[in-house]
N, C-alpha and C positions, 0 to 999 in steps of 0.2 A: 449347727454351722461348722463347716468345714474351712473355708476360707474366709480371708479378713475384707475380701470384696465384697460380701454378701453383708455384713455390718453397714457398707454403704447402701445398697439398697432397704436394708429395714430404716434405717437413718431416714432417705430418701421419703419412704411411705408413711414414718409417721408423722411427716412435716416439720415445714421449715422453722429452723431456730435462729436466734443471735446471737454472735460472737463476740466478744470483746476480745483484742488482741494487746497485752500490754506490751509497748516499745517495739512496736511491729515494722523493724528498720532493715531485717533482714531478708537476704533472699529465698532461705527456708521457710519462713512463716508466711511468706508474702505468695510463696510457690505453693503453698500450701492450701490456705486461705482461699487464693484463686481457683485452687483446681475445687476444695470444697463449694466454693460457691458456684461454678459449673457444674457439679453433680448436682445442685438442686436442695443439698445438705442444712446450709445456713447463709444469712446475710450476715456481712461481715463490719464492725466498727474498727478502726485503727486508730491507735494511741501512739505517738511517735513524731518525728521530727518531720514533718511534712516533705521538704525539701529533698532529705534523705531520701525516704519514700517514693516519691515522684521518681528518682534519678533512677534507686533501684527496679523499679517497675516497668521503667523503660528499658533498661539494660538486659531483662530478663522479659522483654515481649509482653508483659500486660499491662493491660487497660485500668490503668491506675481508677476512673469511672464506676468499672463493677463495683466499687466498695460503695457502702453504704452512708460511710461519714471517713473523714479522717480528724480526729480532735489533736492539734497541736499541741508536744509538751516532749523537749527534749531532752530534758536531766531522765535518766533512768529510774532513779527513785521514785519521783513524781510521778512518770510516766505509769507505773504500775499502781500504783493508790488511785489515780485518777479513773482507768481503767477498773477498780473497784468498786470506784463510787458509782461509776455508770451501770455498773451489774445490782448497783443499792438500786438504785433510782429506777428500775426495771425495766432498764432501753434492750440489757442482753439476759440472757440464761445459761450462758457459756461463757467460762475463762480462758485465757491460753495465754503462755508465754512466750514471749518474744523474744530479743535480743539481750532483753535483764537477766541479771545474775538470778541463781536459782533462791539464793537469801532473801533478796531485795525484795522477790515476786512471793517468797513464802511468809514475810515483813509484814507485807500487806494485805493476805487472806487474813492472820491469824491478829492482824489489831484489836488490841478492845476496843479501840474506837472506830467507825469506819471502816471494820472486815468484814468479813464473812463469814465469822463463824457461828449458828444459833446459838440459844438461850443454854443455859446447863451447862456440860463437859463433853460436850462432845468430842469423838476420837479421831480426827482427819489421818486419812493412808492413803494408802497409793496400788492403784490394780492396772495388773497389765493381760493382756490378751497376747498371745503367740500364736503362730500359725510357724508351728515348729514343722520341716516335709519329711522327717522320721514318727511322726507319729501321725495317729489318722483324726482326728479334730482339734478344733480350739484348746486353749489349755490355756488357761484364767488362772493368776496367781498374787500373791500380795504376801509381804508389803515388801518390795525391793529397794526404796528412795524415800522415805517416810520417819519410820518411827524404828531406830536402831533396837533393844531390844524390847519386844514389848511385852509387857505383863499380861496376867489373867486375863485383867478387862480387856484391855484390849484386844487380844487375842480374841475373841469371842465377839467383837466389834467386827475385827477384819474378817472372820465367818460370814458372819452377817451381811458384810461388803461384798466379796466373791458372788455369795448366794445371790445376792439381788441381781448383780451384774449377769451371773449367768442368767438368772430369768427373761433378762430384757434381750438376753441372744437366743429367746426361745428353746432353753433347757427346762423343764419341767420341776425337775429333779434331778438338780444336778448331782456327783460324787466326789464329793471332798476328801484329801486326802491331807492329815497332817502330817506332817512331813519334819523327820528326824532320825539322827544315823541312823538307829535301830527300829526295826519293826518288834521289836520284842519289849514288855514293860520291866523296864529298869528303873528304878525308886532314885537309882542317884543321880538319873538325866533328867534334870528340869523340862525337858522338851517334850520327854516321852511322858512324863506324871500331867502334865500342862495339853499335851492333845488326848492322855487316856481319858480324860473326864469332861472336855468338850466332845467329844465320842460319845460319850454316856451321856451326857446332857443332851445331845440328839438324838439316842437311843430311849428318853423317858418324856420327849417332846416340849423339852426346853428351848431347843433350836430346833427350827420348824424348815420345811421348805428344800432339802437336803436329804441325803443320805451324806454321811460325816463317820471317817474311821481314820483311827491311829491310835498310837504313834503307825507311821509307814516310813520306810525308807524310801528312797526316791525307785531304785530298780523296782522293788515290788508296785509302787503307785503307779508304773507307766509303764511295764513291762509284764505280762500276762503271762508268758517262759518265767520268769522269776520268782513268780509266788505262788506257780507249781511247781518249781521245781524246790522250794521252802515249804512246798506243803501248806502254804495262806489263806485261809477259807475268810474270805472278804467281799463285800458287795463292788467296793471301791479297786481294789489291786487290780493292776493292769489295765485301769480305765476312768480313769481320773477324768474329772472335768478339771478339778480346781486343786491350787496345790497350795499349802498355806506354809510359809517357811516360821520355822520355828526364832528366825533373827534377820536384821538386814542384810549381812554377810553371804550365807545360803543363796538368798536371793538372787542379790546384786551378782552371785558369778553365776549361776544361772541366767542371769537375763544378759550377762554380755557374753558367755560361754555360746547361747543359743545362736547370738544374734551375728558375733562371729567367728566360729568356729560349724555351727550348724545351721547357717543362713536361714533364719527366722527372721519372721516379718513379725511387726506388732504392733499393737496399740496400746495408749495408757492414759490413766488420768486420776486425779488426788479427788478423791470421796470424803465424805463426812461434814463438807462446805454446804452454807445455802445453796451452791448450782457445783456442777460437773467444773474442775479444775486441767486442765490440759498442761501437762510437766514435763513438756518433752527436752530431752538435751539439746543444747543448742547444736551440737552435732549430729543428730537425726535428721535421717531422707526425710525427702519431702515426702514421701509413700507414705512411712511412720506418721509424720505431722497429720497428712488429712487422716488415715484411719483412726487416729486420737478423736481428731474432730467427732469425725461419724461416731466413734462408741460415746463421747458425752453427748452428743446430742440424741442419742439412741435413752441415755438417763437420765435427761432431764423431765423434773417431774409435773 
């Protein structure tokens, strides 16, 4: 896939999902939501102050009706637990955030009682999809808004993550690129010793599903002039599907470097939960908002 329009039509074909919206008061989630549910993407549940809702929905031209339910519950805390327990109960398969604070909304996935998170330790992140117009496809990255710096395991978790995520965009085999200052192994950068052996480890078929190299710097993983002109004999250099940052820092200015300074569109949403989590800032277009939608529901399993 080339564009983040074409996520909505796989979304579209492989049928319709449920939404839960926690604290769904605003005009983004609301503009969002409605235009997913015009595409044919998912039915929608809303958690939130009804009144608000109704007011909002009129002010921005929709048919407060298209929704599927609206469950009453004003306090913002509430609102987002409540909106949890309707994803227990299996009314939805899809989370998304609303007008709650990013805490409150991550409070309530990771409860031990009443969240979302299975049995054992599992490692919940965060993936985004870019539709960067200097580069020629998708470009699937993680973790930007999650897990500040992550270890081994985890690191190998969020592999895991990307891979999956590319599969369901119809990448076979995707090109993971770890990503760290240097493309060369230096023993005293954590980054680089940290992606050279998850590289090996899918070089001896420990991670499956991928082709996986680093360390990579970022020029050579997405610039194909740079790692000839380095001399780089790599599967992955200059053609990256996925790029795995070595910290959230990297990331995070990446994704708002892309978004604006190099007008990239995208999509995202927090993995490792029972269902597809939807974490968009509360200051993202509504464009951003439904295409989150469409790629969780492209994951849900």
């Amino acid at each position: 896939m080339q564009k983040l329009t074409e996520i909505i039509a796989a979304a579209k074909a492989k049928g319709k999902k449920t939404l839960v919206a926690a604290y769904a008061n605003d005009s983004h989630t609301l503009g969002a939501t409605s235009k997913a549910i015009d595409e044919g993407i998912v039915d929608v549940i809303l958690v939130g102050d009804r009144a608000t809702i109704e007011a909002t929905c009129k002010a921005e031209g929709i048919d407060v009706n298209k929704y599927k339910e609206i469950v009453q519950e004003a306090d913002e805390t509430k609102a987002a637990k409540v909106a949890v327990s309707l994803i227990n109960e299996g009314k939805g398969q899809i989370l998304m955030k609303g007008l709650c604070s990013t805490d409150k909304y991550m409070r309530a996935i990771l409860a031990k009682e009443g969240g979302l998170m299975p049995a054992g330790k599992p490692v919940l992140s965060h993936v985004s999809v870019f539709e960067v117009p200097a580069y020629h496809k998708l470009l699937i990255t993680s973790d930007v808004a999650v897990i500040p710096a992550p270890d081994f395991k985890q690191k190998k978790a969020i592999v895991g993550y990307v891979i999956n995520t590319a599969h369901s965009l119809g990448i076979e085999c995707p090109k993971v690129a770890m990503i760290a200052a240097t493309e060369q192994m230096l023993e005293g950068m954590p980054a680089c010793v940290d992606a050279a052996l998850i590289a090996a480890m899918n070089k001896r078929g420990q991670i499956k599903g991928a082709i996986v190299d680093g360390p990579l710097a970022m020029d050579v993983a997405i610039d194909k002039e740079s790692a000839e002109i380095k001399k780089l004999k790599s599967e992955v250099a200059g053609d990256a599907d996925c790029l795995v940052w070595p910290a959230i820092e990297p990331g995070n200015v990446f994704y708002k470097t892309a978004t604006k300074f190099a007008g990239a569109e995208l999509a995202a949403m927090v993995v490792g939960a029972k269902v597809p989590c939807i974490l968009s800032s509360r200051g993202d277009s509504i464009n951003t908002k439904t295409y989150s939608i469409a790629l969780a529901a492209l994951n849900v399993k």
